[in-house]
C-alpha positions as CSV (number, residue, x, y, z in Angstrom):
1,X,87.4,145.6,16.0
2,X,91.4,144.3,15.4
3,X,90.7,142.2,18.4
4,X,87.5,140.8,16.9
5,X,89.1,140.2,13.9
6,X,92.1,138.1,15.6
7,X,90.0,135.8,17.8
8,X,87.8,134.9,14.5
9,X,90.9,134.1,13.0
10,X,92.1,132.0,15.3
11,X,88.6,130.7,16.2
12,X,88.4,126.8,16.2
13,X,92.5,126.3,15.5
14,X,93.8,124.0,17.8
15,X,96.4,126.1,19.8
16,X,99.5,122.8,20.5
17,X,100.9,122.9,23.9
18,X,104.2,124.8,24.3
19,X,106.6,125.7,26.7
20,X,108.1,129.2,28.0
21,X,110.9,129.7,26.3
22,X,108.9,128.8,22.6
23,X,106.5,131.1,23.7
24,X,108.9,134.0,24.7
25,X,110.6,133.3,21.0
26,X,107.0,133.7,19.2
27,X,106.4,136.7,21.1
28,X,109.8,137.9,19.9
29,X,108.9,137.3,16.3
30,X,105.6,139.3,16.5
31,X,107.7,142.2,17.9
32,X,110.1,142.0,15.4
33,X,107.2,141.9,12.3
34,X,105.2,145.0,14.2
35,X,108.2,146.9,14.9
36,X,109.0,146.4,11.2
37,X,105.4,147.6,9.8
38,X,104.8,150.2,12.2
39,X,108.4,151.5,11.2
40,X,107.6,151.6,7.5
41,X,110.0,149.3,6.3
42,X,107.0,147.0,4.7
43,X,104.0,148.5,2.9
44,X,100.5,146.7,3.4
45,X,101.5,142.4,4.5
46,X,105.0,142.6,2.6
47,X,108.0,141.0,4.3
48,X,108.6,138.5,6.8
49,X,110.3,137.3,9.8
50,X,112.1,134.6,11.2
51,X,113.8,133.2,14.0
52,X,115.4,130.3,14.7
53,X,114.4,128.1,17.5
54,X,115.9,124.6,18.9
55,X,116.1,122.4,15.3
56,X,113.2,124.4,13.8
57,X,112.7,128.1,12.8
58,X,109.5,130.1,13.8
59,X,108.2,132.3,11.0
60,X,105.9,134.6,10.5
61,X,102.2,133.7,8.8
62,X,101.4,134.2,5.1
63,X,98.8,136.7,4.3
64,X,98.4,137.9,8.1
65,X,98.1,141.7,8.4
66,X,100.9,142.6,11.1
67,X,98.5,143.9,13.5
68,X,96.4,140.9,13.7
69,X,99.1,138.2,14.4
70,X,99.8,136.7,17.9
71,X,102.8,134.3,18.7
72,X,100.0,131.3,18.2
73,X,99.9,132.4,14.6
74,X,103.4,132.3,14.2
75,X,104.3,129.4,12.3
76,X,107.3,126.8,13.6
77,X,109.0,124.6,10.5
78,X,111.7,122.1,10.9
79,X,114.8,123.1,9.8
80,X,115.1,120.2,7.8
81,X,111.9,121.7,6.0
82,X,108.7,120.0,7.8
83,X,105.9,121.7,8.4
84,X,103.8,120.4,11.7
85,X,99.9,120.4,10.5
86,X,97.7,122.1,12.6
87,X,99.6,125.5,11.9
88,X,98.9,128.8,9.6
89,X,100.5,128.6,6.1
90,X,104.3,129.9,6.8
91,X,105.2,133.1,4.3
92,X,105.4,132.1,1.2
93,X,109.5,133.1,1.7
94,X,110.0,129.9,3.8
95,X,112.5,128.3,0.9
96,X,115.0,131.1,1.4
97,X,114.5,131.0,5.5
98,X,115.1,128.0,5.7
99,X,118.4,128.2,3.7
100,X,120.2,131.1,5.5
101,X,119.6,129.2,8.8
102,X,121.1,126.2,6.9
103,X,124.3,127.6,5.7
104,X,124.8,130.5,8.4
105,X,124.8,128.4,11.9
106,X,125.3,132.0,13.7
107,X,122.7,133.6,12.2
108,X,119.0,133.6,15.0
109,X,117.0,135.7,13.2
110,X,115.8,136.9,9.6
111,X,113.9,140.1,8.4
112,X,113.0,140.6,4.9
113,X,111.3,143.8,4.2
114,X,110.2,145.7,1.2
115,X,111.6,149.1,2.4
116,X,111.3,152.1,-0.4
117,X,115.1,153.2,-1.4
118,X,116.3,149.4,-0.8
119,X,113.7,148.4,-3.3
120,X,114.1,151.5,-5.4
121,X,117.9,150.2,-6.0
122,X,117.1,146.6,-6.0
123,X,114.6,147.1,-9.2
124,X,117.5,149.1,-10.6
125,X,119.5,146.3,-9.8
126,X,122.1,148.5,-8.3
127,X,124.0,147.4,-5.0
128,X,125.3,149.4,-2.6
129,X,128.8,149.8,-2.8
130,X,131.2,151.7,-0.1
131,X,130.2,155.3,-1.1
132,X,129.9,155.7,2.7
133,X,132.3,154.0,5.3
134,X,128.8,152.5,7.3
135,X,128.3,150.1,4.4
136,X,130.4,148.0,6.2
137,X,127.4,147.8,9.2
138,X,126.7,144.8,6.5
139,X,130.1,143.3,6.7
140,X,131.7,143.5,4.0
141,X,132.7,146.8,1.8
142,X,129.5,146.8,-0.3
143,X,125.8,145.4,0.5
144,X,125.6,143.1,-2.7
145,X,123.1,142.4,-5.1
146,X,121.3,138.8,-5.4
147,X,119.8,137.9,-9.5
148,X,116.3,137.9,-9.3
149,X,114.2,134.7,-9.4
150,X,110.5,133.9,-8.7
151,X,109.3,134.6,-5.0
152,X,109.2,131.8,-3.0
153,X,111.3,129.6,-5.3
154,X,114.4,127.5,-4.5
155,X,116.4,129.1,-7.0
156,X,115.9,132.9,-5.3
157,X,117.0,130.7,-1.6
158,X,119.9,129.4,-3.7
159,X,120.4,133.3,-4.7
160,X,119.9,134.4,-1.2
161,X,122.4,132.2,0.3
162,X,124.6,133.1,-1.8
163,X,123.9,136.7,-1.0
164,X,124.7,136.5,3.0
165,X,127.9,133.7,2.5
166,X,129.8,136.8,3.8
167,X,127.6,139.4,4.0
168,X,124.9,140.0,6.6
169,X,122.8,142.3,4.0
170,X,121.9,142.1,0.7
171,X,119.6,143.4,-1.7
172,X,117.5,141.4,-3.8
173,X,116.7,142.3,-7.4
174,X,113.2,143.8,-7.9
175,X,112.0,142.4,-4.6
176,X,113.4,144.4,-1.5
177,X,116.1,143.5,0.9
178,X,117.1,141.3,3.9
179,X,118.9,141.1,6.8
180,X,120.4,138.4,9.3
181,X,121.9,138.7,12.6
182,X,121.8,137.3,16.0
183,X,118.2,137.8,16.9
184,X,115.1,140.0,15.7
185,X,116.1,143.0,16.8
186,X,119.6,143.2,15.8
187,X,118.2,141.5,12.7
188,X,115.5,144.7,12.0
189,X,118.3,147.3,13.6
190,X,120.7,146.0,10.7
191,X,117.1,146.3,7.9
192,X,116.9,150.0,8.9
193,X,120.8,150.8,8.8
194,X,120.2,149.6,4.9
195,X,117.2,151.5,4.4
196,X,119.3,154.5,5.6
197,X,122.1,153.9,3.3
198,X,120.3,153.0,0.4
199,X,117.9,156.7,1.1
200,X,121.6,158.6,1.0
201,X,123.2,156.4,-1.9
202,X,120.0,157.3,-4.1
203,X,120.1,160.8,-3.3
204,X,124.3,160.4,-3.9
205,X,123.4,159.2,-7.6
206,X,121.0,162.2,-8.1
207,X,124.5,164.5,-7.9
208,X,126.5,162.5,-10.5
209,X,128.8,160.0,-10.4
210,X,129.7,158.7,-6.3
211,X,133.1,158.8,-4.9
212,X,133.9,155.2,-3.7
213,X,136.3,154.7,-0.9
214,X,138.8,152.7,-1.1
215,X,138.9,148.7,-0.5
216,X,142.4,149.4,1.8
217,X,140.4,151.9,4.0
218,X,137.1,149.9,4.1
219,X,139.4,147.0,5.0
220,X,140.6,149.5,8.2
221,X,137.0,150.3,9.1
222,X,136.1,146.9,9.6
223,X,138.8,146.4,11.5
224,X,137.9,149.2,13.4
225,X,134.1,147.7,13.3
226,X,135.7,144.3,14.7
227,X,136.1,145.9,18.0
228,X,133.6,148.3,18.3
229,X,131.6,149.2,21.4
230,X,134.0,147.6,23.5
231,X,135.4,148.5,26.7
232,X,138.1,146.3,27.2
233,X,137.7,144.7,29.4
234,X,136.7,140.7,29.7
């Protein structure tokens, strides 16, 4: 029946020609958006996913259920804000896309989810500061807290980029949270890491005050994060 669904949806759009490697990068953002709704970080069509591609970003479509999406659905915008025609509607998050790519040139990929404890803290407009020595998975020794403004607005992309200048996390008040990294899955891998963190610093704050460490000793564990997984050798 899903299948039906998807080939009426996609019944009489005009599918543009594109080559491998967009296609194996659309592909990669419809992996990225299931793996994030079939992992529970976004109830119902919440959230979105981005990555970037040549001078454009591909994102995914507005009001798409996950499981119906294919990478022809997958919207591509110039970075410089264009929209092709002859495309889906991009997420109504574009704006704020569109800005991290602008002013993070290493960032490839974007997820924005509605997880439950990130968004529990986020409409308590609480960050995340370093009650645990992991917050610095987020790079930094908190995972801050962005002002709220209006979905979809240039003022919560101002607030956003803002958010990730140094940071590759950040909470967004009374919305959710979002994450950036080199591609989709490090992107996601870095969303659940924060849902994690933000389940344990809830709990933390159900037991009193928390014990913060340190900004000396979260300045040695990201040190110690700098070099990480290596072996060595070059």
């Amino acid at each position: 029946m899903a299948r039906e669904i998807g080939r009426a949806v996609g019944a009489g759009r005009r599918a543009p020609q594109r080559g491998t490697a967009e296609l194996v990068a659309r592909r990669g953002v419809v992996d990225t958006a299931l793996a994030m709704s079939r992992g529970g970080l976004s109830p119902g069509r919440s959230g979105n996913v981005s990555a970037r591609f040549e001078d454009s970003l591909l994102i995914t479509p507005s009001g798409l259920p996950y499981d119906l999406i294919t990478p022809a659905d997958i919207v591509r915008v110039r970075l410089d804000g264009h929209v092709p025609p002859g495309q889906q509607a991009p997420s109504s998050e574009l704006l704020f896309h569109l800005a991290v790519y602008r002013s993070r040139p290493d960032v490839g990929a974007v997820v924005h989810c509605h997880s439950m404890h990130a968004t529990v803290l986020a409409c308590a407009r609480r960050p995340i500061p370093a009650f645990h020595y992991m917050v610095a998975v987020a790079g930094g020794d908190d995972i801050p807290l962005v002002p709220y403004a209006t979905f979809g607005s240039e003022e919560l992309a101002r607030h956003v980029a803002d958010g990730l200048a140094h940071r590759n996390a950040c909470l967004m008040a009374n919305h959710g949270q979002i994450a950036v990294a080199a591609n989709g899955p490090e992107a996601l891998a870095l969303a659940e890491e924060v849902e994690v963190l933000a389940e344990q610093y809830v709990k933390v704050l159900m037991l009193g005050t928390p014990h913060v460490l340190a900004r000396d000793e979260m300045a040695r564990v990201l040190e110690r994060f700098s070099t990480y997984g290596r072996n060595g050798k070059a």
